[in-house]
N, C-alpha and C positions, 0 to 999 in steps of 0.2 A: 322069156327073152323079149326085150325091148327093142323095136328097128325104129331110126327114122329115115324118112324118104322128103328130103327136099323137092315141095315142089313150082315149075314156073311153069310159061305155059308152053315146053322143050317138049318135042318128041323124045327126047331123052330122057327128061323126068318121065313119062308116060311110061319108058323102057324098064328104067329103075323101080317106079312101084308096081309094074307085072312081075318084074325081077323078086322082089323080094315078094311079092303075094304068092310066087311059084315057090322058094327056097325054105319060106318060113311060114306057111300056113299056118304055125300054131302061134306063133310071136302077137306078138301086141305090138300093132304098127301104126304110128302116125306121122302123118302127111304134115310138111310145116312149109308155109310163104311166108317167107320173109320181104318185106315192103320195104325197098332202100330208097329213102328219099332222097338221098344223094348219089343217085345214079341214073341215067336215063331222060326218062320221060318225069320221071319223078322231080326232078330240078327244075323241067321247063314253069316259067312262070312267076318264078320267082319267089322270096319268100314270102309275099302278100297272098300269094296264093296257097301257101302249103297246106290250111286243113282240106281246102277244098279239095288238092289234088289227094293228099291222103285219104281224104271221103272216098272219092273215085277208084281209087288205085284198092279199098277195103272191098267194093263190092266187087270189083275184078275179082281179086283172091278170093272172097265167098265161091263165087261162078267155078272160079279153077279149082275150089275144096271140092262142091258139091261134084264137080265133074270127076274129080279123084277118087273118093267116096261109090260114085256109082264105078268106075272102075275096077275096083277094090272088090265091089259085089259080085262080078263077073267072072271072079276066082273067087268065091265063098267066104272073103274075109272081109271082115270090119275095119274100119278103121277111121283111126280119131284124128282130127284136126286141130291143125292149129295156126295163127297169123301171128306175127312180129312183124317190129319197122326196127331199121337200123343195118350194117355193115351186114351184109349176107354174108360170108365164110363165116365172121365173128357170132351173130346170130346162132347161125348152125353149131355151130361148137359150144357156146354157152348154152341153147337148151340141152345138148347131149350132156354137158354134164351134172346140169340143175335136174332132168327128169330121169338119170339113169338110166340111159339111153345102153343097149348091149353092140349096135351094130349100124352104122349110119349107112343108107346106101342111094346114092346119086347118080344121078345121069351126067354125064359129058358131054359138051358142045361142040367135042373134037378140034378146040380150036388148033391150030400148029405155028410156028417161026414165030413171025415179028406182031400176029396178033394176040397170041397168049401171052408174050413178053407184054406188050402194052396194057395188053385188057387183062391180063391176071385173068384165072381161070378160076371161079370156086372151087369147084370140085378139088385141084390141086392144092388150092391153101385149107382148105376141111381136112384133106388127108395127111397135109403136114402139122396141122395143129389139133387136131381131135386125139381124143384120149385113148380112145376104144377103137377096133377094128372097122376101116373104109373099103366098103366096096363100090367102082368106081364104072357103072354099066355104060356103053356109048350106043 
């Protein structure tokens, strides 16, 4: 079994890869950041600045793998990484189905009302648009 576990730097995410280091100990489980340049902090600056901030914004995500990883260890399992840039839901959903991914499993940011209306929730568009079975930890 193949799990993935999106991750940002969410106690939520933290929630979801203990989540599945407990459920799936024997799965092959990798940790994926997705780097959306057009969202956040990632925008500011402009486009003159984009490698620069994607420099910046790679060795984040390094920090946050290596931290997921040692995580990971702390429940006896391994687990592999990976980074992407581009539309986080869309991201998540194309690797799960380019690396035959068995079970994607995510953290919630609990948004509710009028800010998960605006701000769209990953977690909820992965689980309308992924192929294979979401579990959706908060």
């Amino acid at each position: 079994m193949h799990v993935l576990v999106p991750m940002d730097d969410s106690e939520q995410a933290r929630a979801a890869l203990e989540f599945a280091a407990r459920e799936h100990p024997d799965a092959s489980i990798t940790a994926l950041h997705v780097v959306d340049p057009g969202a956040g902090p990632y925008s500011e600056g402009g486009i003159y600045a984009y490698d620069a901030v994607l420099e910046s914004r790679q060795q984040v995500a390094d920090a946050l793998l290596e931290d997921a990883a040692e995580l990971a260890g702390e429940y006896g399992v391994s687990l592999d990484t990976e980074t992407t840039v581009g539309n986080a839901p869309r991201e998540i959903v194309r690797f799960a189905d380019e690396e035959g991914v068995d079970r994607i499993v995510i953290g919630s940011r609990g948004r509710s009302g009028a800010a998960r209306v605006l701000l769209g929730s990953v977690a909820e568009t992965v689980a309308r648009r992924a192929s294979v079975p979401v579990t959706i930890v908060r």
